[in-house]
C-alpha positions in Angstrom: 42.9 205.0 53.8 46.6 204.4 54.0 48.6 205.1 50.6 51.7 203.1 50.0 54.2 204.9 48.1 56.2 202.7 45.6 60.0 202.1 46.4 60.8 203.8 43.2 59.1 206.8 44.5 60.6 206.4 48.4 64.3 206.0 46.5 63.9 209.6 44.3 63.2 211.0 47.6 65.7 209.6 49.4 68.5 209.9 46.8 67.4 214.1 46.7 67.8 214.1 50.6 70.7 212.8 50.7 73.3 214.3 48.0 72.1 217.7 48.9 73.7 217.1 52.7 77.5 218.8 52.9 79.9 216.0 52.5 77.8 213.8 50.9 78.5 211.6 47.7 75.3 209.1 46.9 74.7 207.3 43.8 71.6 204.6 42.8 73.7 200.8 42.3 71.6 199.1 39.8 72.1 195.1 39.6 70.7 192.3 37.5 70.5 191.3 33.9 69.9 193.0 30.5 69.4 191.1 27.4 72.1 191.6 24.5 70.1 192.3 21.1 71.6 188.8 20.2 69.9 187.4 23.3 72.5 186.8 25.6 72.2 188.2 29.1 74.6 190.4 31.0 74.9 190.7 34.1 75.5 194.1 36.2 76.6 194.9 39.6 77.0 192.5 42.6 74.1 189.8 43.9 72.7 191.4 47.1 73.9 195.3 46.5 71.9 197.9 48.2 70.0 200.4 46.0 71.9 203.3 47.1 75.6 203.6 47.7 77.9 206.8 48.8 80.1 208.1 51.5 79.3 210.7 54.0 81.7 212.3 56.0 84.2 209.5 55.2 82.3 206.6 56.4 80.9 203.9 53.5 77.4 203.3 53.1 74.9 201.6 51.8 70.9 202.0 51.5 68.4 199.5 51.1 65.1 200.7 50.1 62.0 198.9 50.9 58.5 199.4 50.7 56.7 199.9 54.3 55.7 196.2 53.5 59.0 195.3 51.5 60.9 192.7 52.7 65.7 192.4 52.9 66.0 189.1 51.0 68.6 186.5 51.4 71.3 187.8 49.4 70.7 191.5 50.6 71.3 189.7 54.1 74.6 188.3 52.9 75.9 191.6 51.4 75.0 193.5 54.3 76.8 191.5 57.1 79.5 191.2 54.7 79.7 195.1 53.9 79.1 195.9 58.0 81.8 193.3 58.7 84.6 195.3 56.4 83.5 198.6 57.8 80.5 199.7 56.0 77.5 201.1 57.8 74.1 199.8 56.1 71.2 201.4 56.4 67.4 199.5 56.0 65.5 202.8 55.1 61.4 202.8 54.6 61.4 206.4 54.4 63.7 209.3 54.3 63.6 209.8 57.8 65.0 206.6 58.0 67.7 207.6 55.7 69.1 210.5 57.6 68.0 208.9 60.8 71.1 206.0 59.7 73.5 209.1 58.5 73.0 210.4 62.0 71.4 213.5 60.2 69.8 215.6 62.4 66.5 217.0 60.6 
């Protein structure tokens, strides 16, 4: 029997990883919408943004955390290429591995 961990769970691990690396600054980028006591919404951070953002060793990144059966939607797509095409590197990650695999961390 196979257990799949939640992404919450996959993005604590991840986020430990990765600030305790030299040279490292990582933070978790919420986004979405909050309800005002009087019932109007507000809306936080940009349509798309990865879960994780930082810098390591002066290069801009991004992390996207999925599930092993989670799935980049549209406008995670759109941020991405957008991010990538000002000089961001973007990183899909499933796992930590994955994490330090896109930092070029050797482990």
């Amino acid at each position: 029997m196979t257990m799949h961990r939640s992404e919450a769970a996959i993005q604590a691990d991840i986020l430990v990883a990765i600030t305790a690396l030299p040279s490292a600054m990582f933070w978790r980028s919420n986004s979405g919408v909050a309800t005002r006591s009087d019932g109007k919404p507000i809306r936080f951070g940009v349509p798309g943004q990865p879960d994780i953002l930082g810098a390591y060793r002066g290069q801009a990144y991004g992390i996207e955390v999925k599930s092993p059966t989670g799935r980049q939607r549209k406008e995670q797509a759109i941020w991405q290429r957008n991010f990538e095409r000002a000089g961001g590197r973007y990183i899909l990650a499933r796992s930590v591995d994955d994490a330090l695999a896109g930092l070029r961390v050797s482990s």
